[in-house]
ZADO-1210 file (C-alpha; in nm, 4 decimals, padded with zeros to 6 digits):
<atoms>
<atom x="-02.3691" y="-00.3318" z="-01.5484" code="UNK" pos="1"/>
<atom x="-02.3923" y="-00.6141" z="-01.8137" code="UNK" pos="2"/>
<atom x="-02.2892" y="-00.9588" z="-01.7564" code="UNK" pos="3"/>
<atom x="-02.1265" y="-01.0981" z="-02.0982" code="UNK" pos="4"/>
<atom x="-02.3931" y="-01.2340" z="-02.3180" code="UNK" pos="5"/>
<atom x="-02.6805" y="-01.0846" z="-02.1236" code="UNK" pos="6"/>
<atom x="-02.8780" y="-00.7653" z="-02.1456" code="UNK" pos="7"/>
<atom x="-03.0412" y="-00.6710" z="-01.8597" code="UNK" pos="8"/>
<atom x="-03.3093" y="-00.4800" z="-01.7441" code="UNK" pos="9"/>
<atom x="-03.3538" y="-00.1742" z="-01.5297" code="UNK" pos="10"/>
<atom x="-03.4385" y="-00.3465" z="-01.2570" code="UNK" pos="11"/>
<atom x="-03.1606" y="-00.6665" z="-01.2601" code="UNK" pos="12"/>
<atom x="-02.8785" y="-00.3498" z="-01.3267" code="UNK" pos="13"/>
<atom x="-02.9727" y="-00.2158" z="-00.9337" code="UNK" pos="14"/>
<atom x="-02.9724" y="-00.5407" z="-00.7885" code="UNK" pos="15"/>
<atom x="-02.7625" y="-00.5853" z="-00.5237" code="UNK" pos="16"/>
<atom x="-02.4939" y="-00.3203" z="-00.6215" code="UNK" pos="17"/>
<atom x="-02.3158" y="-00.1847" z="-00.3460" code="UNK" pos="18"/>
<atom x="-02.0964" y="00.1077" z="-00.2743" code="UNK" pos="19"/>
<atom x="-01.7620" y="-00.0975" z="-00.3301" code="UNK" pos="20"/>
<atom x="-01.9373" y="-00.2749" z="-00.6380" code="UNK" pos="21"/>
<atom x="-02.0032" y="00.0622" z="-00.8255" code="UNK" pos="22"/>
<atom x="-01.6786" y="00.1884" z="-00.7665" code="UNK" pos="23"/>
<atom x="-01.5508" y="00.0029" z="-01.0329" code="UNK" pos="24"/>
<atom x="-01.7837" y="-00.0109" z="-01.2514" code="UNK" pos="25"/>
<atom x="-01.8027" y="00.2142" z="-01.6057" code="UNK" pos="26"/>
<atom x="-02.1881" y="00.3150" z="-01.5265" code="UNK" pos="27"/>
<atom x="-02.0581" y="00.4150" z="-01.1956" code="UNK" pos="28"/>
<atom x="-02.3052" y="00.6797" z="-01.0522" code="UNK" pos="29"/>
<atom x="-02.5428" y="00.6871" z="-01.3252" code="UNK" pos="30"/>
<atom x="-02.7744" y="00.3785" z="-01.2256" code="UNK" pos="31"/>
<atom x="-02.9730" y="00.4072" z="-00.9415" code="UNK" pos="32"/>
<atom x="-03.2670" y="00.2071" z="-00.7541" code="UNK" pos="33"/>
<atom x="-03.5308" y="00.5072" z="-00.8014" code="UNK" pos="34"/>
<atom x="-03.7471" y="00.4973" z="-01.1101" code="UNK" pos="35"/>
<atom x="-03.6315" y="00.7881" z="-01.3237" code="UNK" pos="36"/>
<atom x="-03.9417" y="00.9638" z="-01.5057" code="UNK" pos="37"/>
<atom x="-03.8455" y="01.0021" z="-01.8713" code="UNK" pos="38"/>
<atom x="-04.1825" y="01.2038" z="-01.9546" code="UNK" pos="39"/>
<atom x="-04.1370" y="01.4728" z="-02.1936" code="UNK" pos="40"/>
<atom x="-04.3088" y="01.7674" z="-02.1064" code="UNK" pos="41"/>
<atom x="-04.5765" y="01.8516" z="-02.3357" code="UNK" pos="42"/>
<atom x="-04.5651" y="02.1920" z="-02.5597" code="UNK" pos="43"/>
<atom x="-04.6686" y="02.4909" z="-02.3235" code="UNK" pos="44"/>
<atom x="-04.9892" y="02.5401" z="-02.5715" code="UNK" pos="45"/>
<atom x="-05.0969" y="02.1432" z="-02.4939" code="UNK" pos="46"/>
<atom x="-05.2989" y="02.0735" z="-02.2360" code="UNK" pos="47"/>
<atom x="-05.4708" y="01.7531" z="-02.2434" code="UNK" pos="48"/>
<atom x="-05.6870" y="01.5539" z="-02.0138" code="UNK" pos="49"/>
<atom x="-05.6038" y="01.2044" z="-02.1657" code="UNK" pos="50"/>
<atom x="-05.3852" y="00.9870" z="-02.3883" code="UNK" pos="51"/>
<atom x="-05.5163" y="00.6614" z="-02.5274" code="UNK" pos="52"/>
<atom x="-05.2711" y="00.4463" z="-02.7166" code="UNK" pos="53"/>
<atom x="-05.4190" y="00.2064" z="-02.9278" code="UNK" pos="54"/>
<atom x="-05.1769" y="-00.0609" z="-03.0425" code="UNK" pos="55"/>
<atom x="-05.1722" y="-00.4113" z="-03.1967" code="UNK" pos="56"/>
<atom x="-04.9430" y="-00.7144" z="-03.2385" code="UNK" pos="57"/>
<atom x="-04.9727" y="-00.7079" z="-03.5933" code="UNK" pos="58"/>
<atom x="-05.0044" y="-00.5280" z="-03.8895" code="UNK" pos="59"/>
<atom x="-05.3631" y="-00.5327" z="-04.0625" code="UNK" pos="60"/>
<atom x="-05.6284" y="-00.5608" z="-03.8313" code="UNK" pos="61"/>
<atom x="-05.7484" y="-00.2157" z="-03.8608" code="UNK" pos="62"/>
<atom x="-05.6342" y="-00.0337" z="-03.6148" code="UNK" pos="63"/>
<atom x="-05.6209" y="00.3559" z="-03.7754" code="UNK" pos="64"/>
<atom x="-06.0054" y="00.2683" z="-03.8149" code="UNK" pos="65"/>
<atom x="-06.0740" y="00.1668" z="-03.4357" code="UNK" pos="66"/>
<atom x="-05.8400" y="00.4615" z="-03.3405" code="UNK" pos="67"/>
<atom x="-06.0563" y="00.7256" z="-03.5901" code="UNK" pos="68"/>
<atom x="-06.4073" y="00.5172" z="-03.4576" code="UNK" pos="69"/>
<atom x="-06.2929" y="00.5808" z="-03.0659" code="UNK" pos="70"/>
<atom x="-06.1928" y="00.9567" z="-03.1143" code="UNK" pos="71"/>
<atom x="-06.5604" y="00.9629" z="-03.3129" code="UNK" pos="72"/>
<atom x="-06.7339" y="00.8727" z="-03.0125" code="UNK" pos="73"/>
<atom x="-06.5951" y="01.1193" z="-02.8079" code="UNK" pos="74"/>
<atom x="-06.6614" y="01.3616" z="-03.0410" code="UNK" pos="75"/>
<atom x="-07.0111" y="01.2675" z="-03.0584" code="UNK" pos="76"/>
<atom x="-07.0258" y="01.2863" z="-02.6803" code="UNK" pos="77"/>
<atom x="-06.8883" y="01.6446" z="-02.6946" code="UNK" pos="78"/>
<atom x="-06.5487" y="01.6181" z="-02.5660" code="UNK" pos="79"/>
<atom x="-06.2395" y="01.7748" z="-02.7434" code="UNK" pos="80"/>
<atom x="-06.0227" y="01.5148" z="-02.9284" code="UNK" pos="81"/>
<atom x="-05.7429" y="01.4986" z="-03.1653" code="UNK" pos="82"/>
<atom x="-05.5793" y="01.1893" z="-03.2994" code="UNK" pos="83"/>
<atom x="-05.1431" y="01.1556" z="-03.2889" code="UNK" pos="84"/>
<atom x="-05.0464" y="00.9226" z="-03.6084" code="UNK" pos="85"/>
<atom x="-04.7510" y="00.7465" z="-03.4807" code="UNK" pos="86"/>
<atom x="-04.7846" y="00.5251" z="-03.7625" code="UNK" pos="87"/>
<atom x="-04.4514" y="00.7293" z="-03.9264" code="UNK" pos="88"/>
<atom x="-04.4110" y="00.4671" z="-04.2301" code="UNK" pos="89"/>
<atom x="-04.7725" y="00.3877" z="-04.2567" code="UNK" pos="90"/>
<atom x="-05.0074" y="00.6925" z="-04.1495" code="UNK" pos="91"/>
<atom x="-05.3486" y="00.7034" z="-04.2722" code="UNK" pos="92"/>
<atom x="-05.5228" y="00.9099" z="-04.0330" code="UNK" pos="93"/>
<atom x="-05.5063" y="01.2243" z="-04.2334" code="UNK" pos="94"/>
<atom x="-05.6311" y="01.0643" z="-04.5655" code="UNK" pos="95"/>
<atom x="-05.9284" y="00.9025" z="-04.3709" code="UNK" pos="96"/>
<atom x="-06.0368" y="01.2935" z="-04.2950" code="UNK" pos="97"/>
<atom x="-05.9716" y="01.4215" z="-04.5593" code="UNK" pos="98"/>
<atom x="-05.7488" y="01.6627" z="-04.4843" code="UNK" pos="99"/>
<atom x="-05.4241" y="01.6960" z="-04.7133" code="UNK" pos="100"/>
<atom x="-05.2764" y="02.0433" z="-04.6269" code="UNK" pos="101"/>
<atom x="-04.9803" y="02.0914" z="-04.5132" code="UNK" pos="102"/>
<atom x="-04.9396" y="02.1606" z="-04.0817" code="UNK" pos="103"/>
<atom x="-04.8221" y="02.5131" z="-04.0357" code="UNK" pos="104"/>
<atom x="-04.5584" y="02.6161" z="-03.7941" code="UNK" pos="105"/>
<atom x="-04.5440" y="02.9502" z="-03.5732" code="UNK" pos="106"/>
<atom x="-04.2020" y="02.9851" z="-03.3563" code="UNK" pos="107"/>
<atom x="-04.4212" y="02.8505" z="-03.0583" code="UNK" pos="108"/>
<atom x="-04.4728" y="02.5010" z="-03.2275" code="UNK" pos="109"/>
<atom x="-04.6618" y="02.3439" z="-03.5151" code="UNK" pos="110"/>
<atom x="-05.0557" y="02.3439" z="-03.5606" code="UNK" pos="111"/>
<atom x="-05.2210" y="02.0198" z="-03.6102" code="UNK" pos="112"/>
<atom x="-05.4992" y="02.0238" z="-03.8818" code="UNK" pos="113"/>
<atom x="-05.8912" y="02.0275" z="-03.7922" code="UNK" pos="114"/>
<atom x="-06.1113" y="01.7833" z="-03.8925" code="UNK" pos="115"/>
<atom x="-06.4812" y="01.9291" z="-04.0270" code="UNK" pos="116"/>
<atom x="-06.5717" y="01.7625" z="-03.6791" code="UNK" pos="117"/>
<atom x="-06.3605" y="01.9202" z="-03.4613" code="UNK" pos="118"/>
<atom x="-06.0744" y="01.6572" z="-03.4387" code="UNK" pos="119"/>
<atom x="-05.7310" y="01.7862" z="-03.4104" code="UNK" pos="120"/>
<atom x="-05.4922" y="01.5677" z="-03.5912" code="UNK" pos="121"/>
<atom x="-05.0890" y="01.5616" z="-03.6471" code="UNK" pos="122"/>
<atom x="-04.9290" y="01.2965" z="-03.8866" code="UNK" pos="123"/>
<atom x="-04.6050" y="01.2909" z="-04.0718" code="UNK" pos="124"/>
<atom x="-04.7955" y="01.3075" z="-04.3942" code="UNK" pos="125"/>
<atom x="-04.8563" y="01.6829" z="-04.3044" code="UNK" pos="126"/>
<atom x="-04.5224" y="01.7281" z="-04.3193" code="UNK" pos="127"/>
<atom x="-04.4023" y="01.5885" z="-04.6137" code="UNK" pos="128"/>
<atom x="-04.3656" y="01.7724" z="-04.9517" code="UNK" pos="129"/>
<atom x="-04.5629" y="01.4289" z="-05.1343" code="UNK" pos="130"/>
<atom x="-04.7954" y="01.2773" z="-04.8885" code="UNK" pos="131"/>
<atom x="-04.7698" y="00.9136" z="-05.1153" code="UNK" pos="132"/>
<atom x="-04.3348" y="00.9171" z="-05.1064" code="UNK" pos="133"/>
<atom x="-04.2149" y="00.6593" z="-04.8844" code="UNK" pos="134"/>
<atom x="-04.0824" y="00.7408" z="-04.5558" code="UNK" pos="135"/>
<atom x="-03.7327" y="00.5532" z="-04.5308" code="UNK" pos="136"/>
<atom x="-03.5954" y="00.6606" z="-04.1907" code="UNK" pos="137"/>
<atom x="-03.4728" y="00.3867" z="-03.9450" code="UNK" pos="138"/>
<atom x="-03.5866" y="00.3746" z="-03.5920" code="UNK" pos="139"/>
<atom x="-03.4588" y="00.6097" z="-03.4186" code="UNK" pos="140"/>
<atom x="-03.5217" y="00.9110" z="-03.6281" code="UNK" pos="141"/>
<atom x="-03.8750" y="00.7692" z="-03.6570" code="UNK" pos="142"/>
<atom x="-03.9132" y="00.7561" z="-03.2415" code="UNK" pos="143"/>
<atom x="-03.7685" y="01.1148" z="-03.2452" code="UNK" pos="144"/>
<atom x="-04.0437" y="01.2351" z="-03.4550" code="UNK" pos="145"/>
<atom x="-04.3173" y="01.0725" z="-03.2406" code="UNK" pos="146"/>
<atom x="-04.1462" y="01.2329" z="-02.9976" code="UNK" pos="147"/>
<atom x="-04.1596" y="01.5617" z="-03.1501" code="UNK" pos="148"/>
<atom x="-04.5101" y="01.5163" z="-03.2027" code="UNK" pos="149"/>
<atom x="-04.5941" y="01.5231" z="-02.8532" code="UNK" pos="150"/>
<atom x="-04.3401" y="01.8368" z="-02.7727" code="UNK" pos="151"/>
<atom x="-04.4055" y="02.0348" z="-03.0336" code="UNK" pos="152"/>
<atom x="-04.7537" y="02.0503" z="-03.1724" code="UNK" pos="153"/>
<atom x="-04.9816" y="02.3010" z="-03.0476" code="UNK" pos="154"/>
<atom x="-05.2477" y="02.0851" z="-02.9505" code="UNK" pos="155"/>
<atom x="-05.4368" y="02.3563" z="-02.7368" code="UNK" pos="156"/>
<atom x="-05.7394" y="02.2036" z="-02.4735" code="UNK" pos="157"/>
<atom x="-05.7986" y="01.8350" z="-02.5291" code="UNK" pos="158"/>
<atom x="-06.0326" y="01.6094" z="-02.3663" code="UNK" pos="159"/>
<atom x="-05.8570" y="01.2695" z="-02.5457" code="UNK" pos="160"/>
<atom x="-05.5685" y="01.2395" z="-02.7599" code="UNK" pos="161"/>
<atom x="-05.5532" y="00.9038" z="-02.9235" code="UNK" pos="162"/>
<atom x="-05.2383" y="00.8071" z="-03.0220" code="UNK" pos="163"/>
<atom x="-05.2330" y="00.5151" z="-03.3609" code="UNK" pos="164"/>
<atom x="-04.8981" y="00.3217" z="-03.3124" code="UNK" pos="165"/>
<atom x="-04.7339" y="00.1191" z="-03.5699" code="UNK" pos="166"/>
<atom x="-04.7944" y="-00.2533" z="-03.4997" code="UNK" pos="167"/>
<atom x="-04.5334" y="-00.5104" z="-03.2668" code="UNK" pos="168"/>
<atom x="-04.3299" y="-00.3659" z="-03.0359" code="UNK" pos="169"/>
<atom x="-04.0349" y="-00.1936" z="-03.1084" code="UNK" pos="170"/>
<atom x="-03.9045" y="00.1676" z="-03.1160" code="UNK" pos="171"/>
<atom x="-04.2389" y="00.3633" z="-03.1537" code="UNK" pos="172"/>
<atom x="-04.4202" y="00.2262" z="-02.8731" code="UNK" pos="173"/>
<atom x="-04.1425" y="00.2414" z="-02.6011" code="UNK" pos="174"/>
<atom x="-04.0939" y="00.5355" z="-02.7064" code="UNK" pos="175"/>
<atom x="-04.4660" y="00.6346" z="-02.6732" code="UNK" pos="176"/>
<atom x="-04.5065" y="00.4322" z="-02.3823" code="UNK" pos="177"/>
<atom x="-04.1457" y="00.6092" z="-02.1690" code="UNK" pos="178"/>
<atom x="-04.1832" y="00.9894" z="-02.3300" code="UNK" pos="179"/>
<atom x="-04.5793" y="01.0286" z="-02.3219" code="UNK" pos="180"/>
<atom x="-04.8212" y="00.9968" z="-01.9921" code="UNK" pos="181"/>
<atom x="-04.9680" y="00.7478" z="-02.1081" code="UNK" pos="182"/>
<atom x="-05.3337" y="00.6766" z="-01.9153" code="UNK" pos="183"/>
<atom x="-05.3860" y="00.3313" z="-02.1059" code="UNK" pos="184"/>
<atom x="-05.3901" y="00.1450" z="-02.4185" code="UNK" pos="185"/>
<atom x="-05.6661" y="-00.0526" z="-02.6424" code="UNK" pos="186"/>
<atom x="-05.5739" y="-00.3312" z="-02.8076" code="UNK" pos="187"/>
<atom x="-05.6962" y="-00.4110" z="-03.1879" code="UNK" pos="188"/>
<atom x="-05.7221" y="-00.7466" z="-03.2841" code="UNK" pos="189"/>
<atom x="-05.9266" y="-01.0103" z="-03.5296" code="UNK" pos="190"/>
<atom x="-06.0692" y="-01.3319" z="-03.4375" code="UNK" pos="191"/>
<atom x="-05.7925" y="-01.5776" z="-03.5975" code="UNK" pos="192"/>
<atom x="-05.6396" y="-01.8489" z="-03.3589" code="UNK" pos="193"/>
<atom x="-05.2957" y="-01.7268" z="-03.3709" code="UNK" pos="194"/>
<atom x="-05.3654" y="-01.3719" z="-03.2431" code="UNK" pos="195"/>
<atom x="-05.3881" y="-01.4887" z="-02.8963" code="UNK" pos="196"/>
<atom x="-05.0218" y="-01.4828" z="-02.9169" code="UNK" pos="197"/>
<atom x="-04.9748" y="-01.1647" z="-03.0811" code="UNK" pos="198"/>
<atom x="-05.2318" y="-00.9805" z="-02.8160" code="UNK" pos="199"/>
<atom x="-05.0341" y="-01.1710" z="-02.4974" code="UNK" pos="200"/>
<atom x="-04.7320" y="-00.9621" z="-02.6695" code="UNK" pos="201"/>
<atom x="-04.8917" y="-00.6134" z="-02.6844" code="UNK" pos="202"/>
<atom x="-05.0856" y="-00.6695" z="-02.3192" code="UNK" pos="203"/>
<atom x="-04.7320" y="-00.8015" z="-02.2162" code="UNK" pos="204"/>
<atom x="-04.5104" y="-00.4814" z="-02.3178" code="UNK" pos="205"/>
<atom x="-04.7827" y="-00.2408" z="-02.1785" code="UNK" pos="206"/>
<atom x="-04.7671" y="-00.4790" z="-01.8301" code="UNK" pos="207"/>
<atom x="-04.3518" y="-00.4088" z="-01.8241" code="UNK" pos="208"/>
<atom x="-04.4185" y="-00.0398" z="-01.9065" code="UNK" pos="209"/>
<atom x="-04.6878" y="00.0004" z="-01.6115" code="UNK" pos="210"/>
<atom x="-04.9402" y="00.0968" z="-01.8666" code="UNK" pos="211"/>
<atom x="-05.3042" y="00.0029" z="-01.7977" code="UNK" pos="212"/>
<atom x="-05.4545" y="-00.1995" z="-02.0614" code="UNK" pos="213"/>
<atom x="-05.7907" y="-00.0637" z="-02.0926" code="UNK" pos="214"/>
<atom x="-05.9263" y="-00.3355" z="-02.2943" code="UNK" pos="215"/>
<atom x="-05.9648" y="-00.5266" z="-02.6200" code="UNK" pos="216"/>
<atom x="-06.1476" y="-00.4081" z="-02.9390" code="UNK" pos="217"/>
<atom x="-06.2070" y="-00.7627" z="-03.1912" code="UNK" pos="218"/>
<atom x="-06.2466" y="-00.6027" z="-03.5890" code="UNK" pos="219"/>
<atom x="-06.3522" y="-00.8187" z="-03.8772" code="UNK" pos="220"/>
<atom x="-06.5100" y="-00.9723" z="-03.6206" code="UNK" pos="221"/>
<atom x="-06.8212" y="-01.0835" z="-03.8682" code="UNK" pos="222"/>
<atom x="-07.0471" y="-00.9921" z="-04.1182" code="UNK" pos="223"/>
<atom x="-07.4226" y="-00.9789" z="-04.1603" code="UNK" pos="224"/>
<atom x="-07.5800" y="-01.1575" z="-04.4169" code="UNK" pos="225"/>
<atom x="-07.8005" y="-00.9322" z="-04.6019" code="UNK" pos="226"/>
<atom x="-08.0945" y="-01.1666" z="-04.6410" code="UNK" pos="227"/>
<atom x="-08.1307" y="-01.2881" z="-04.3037" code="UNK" pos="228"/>
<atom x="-07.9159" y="-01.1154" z="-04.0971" code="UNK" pos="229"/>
<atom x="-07.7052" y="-01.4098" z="-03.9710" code="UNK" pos="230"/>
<atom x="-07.3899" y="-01.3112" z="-03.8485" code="UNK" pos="231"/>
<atom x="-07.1113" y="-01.5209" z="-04.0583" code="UNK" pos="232"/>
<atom x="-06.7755" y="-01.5672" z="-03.8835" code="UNK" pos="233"/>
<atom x="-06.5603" y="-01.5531" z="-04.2249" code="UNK" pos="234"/>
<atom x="-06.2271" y="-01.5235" z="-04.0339" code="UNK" pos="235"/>
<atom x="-06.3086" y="-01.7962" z="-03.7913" code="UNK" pos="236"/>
<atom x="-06.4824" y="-01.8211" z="-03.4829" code="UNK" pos="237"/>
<atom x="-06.3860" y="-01.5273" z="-03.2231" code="UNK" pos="238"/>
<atom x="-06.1891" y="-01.6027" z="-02.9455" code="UNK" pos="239"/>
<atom x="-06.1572" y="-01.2847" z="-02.7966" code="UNK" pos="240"/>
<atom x="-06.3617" y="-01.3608" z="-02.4338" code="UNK" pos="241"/>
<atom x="-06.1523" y="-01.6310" z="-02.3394" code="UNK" pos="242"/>
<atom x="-05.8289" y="-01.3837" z="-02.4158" code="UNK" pos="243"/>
<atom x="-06.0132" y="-01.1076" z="-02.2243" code="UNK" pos="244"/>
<atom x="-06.1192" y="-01.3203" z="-01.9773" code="UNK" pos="245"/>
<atom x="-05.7397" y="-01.5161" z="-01.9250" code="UNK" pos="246"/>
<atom x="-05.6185" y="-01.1574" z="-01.9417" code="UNK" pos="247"/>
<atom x="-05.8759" y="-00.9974" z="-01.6936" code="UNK" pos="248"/>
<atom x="-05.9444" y="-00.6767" z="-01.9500" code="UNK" pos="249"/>
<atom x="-06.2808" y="-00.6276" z="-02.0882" code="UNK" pos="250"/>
<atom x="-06.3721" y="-00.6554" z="-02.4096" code="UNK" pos="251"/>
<atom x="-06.4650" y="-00.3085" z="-02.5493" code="UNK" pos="252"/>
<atom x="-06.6614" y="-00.4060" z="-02.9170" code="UNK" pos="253"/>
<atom x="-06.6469" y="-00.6420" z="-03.1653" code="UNK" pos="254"/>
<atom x="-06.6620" y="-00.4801" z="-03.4972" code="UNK" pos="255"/>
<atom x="-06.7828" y="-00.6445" z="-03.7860" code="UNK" pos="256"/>
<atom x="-06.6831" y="-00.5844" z="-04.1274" code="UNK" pos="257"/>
<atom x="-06.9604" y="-00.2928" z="-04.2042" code="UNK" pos="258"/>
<atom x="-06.9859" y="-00.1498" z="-04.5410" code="UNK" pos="259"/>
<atom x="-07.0635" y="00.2147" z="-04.4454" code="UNK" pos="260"/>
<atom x="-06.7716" y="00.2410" z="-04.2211" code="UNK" pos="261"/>
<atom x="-06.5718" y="00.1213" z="-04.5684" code="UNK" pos="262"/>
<atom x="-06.7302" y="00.3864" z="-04.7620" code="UNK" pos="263"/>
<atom x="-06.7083" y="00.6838" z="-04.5670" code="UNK" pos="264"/>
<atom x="-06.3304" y="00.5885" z="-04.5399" code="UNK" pos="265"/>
<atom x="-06.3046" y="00.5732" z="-04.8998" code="UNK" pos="266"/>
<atom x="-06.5461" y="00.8829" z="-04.9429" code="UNK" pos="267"/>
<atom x="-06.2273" y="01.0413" z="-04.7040" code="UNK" pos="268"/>
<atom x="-06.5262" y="01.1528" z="-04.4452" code="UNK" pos="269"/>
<atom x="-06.4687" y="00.9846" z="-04.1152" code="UNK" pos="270"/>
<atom x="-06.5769" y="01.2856" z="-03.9926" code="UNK" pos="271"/>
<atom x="-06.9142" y="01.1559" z="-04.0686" code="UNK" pos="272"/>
<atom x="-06.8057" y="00.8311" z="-03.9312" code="UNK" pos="273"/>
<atom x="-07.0846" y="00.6238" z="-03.6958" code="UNK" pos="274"/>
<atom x="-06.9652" y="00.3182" z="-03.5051" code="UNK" pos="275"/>
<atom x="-07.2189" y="00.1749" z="-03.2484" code="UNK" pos="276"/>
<atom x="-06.9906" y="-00.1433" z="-03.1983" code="UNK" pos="277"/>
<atom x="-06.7565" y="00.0369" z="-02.9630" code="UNK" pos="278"/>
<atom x="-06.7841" y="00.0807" z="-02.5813" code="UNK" pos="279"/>
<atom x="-06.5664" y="00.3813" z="-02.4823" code="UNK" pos="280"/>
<atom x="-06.7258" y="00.4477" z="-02.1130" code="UNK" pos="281"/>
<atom x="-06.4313" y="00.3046" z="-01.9664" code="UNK" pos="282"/>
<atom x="-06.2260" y="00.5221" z="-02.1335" code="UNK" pos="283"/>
</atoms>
């Protein structure tokens, strides 16, 4: 049921209908008060522990490098991780590795690629014939491939699989957030004034989805001055424990802008990736 004008949500379209009410109406016997689980069931060759989304209200504020740094801790502490790059239009997961074959495909599903340390990882840019031609799809085709890349990928015994969304919220992560059991998100953000808004928008979709948000990750956060070690704010001063703390999330590292985390990126070995800014036990 719609009233003119108005779109309304799951719950408002259960409200107070009644057996005489529904008669009429065009939806008749296809709402209903119960919660309907829209889960997708994972590929019979999946079975994984957990999946960590890690999202952001905004484009550049690096989150394919907190995604990469979290799965590197895990790997470090000898679980078994791979890394889902819902990123469709953007993906940089793969390049970060290193790894620029193609995924194969078996009638069972597709295999993701392995990482020199283990990780497993499945992008779009394994798919495609030229890993630098632009992927023009519109939403929905682009949600249905996420999709796919839950349902169809082989990805064998996992520990973690970290999923990198696309910034905002639109198709990608509902569709992440209704298709795949989700256990939590992280959200990525940098110390300028206006992201308070941007992370309120992120915290506030995961909140409506019944996703835990398992904290807040601050990048760009500083640098260190090489002479004296100071740490110089050159975005601005942080503001991220007054939005944890308004928020009630913890905050899980601030990363600073570290020049061997840029090099092993551009040296396409995250593999050999070490961030000690990040606090995963809560993960």
């Amino acid at each position: 049921m719609k009233e003119r004008g108005k779109i309304m949500t799951e719950e408002q379209k259960t409200e107070g209908c009644s057996e005489s009410a529904c008669s009429s109406c065009s939806q008749a016997g296809s709402c209903s008060s119960k919660k309907v689980d829209l889960h997708e069931p994972a590929n019979a060759h999946s079975s994984i522990g957990k999946v960590i989304g890690v999202v952001s209200g905004k484009g550049g504020v690096g989150k394919s490098l907190v995604t990469g740094s979290l799965a590197r801790q895990m790997v470090k502490m000898g679980y078994k991780v791979g890394i889902l790059d819902a990123d469709i239009t953007g993906p940089s997961i793969p390049k970060m590795y290193g790894i620029h074959e193609k995924a194969q495909g078996t009638q069972e599903g597709i295999l993701p690629r392995i990482a020199k340390d283990g990780t497993k990882i499945m992008s779009v840019n394994l798919l495609l014939e030229d890993e630098e031609a632009p992927v023009i799809w519109r939403g929905p085709v682009i949600a249905g491939v996420v999709k796919q890349f839950w349902t169809e990928v082989m990805w064998g015994d996992l520990d973690y699989l970290f999923v990198d969304m696309p910034p905002g919220t639109g198709d990608v992560p509902l569709t992440v957030f209704q298709s795949l059991p989700v256990d939590g998100i992280v959200i990525v953000t940098s110390p300028q004034d206006l992201v308070k808004m941007i992370v309120k928008k992120a915290y506030g979709m995961a909140k409506q989805m019944n996703i835990p948000v398992l904290g807040i990750v601050e990048n760009y956060s500083y640098i260190l001055c090489p002479d004296c070690g100071k740490k110089i704010h050159i975005f601005g001063e942080s503001h991220i424990d007054e939005i944890a703390a308004e928020l009630e999330v913890p905050v899980l590292g601030r990363m600073p802008l570290d020049a061997a985390l840029a090099e092993v990126v551009e040296k396409e070995a995250f593999y050999e990736a070490e961030n000690p800014y990040l606090e995963v036990e809560v993960l």
